[in-house]
C-alpha positions in Angstrom: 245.5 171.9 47.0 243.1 174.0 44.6 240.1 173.2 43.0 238.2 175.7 40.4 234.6 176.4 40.4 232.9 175.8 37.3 230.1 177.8 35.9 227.4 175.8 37.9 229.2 176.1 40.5 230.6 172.9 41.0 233.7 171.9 41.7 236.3 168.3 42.1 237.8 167.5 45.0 241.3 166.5 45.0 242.5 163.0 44.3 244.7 163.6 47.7 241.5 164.8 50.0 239.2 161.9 48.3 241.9 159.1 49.5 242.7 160.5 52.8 239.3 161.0 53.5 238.0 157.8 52.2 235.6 159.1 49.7 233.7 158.1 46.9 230.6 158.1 44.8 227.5 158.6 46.1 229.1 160.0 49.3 227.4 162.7 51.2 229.4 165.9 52.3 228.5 168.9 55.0 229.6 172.3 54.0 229.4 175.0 56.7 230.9 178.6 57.0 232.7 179.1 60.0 234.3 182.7 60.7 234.6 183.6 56.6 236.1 180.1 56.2 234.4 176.8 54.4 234.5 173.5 56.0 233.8 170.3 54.5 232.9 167.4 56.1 232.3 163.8 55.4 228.5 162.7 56.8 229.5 159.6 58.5 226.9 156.8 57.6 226.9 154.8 61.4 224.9 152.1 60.3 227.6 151.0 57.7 230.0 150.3 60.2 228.2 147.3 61.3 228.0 145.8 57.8 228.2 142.0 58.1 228.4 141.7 61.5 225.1 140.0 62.4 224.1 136.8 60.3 220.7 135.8 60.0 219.7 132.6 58.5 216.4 132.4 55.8 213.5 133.6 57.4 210.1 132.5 57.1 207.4 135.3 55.2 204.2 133.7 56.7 205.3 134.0 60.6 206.6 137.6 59.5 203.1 138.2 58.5 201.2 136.9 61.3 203.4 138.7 63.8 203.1 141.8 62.0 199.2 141.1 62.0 199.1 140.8 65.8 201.1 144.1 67.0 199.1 145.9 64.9 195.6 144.1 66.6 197.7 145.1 70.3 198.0 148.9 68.9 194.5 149.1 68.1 192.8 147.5 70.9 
């Protein structure tokens, strides 16, 4: 597969490395040179892969608060 590079510099990836690799918008990529050559890679987001795995019911702002309020008194004391 070949891509061109624009005059910005910029360039598309091809439909067949976008599917294969699972891509899309907003994606991030990690270009290095290694030995004259450019490689690619996907930045794997971790955190994504736990994506509605833990439910949580509706919480309640004022205990939040207070807890909040009291670590912060045990940091400072």
């Amino acid at each position: 597969m070949q891509s061109v590079i624009t005059s910005k510099f910029q360039t598309t990836i091809p439909k067949g490395v976008r599917e294969r690799l699972k891509l899309s918008i907003h994606d991030t990529l990690e270009w290095k040179v290694d030995q004259g050559k450019i490689v690619v890679l996907p930045v794997q987001k971790e955190f994504l892969k736990y994506r509605n795995r833990i439910k949580t019911g509706p919480g309640k702002i004022e205990d939040d608060i207070h807890l909040a309020r009291q670590q912060r008194l045990k940091k400072y004391r």
